[in-house]
C-alpha positions in Angstrom: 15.8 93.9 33.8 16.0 97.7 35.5 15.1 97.2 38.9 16.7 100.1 40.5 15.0 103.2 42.4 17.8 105.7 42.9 17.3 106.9 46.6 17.4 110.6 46.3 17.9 111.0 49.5 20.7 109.0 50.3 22.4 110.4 46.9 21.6 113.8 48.3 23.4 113.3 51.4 26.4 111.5 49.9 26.7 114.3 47.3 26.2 117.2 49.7 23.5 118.5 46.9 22.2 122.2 47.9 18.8 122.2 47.8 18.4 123.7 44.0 20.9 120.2 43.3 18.6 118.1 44.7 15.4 119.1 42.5 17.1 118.5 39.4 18.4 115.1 40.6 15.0 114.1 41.9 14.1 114.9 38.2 17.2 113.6 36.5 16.9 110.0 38.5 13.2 109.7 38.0 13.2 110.3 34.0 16.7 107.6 34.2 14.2 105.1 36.0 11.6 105.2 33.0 14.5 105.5 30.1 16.3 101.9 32.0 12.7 100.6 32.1 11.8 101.1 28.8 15.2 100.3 27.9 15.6 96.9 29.7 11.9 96.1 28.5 12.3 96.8 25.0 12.4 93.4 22.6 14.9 95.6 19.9 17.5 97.9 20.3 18.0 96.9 24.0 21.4 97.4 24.1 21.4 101.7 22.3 18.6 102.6 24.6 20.7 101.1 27.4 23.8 103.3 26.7 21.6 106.3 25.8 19.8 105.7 29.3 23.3 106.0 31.4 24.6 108.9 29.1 22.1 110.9 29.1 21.8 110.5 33.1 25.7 111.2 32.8 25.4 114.3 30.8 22.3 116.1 33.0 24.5 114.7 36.0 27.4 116.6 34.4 25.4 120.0 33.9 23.7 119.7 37.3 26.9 118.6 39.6 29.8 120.7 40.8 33.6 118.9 39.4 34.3 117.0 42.5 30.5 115.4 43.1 30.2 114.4 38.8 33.7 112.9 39.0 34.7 111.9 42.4 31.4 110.4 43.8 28.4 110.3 41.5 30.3 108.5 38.1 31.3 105.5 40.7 28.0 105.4 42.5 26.2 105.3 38.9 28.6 102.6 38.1 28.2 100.1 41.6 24.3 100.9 40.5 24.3 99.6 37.2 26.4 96.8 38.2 24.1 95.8 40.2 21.2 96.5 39.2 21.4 95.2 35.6 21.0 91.9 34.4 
């Protein structure tokens, strides 16, 4: 089961997000919370709406992040998360 909270703020520090950045992640990591919630809870499909869950976070991620915070820092923080974090 999904029992992560993405700490905005720490992300925000550890990215370096401007403050336009860190809006759209607040909103990017809340709507990923319900998506791995409903994904973790669902009885069918479980495993699609997981790995629609973690793209799509990927691909806002991708549109919202600069080169070096998508690929350097967020894609391995997103990965020690899930690792983690799912059961």
């Amino acid at each position: 089961s999904w029992e992560g909270n993405i700490n905005v703020s720490k992300l925000s520090k550890y990215l370096k997000l401007s403050a336009n950045q860190q809006k759209e992640v607040t909103n990017i990591c809340e709507y990923f919370n319900e998506q791995m919630s409903r994904a973790t809870n669902s009885k069918k499909n479980q495993e699609k709406l997981l790995r629609n869950a973690v793209y799509g976070n990927l691909k806002l991620m991708k549109r919202t992040l600069d080169e070096k915070q998508y690929s350097d820092d967020y894609s391995n923080v997103l990965n020690v998360t899930l690792q983690y974090k799912v059961i």
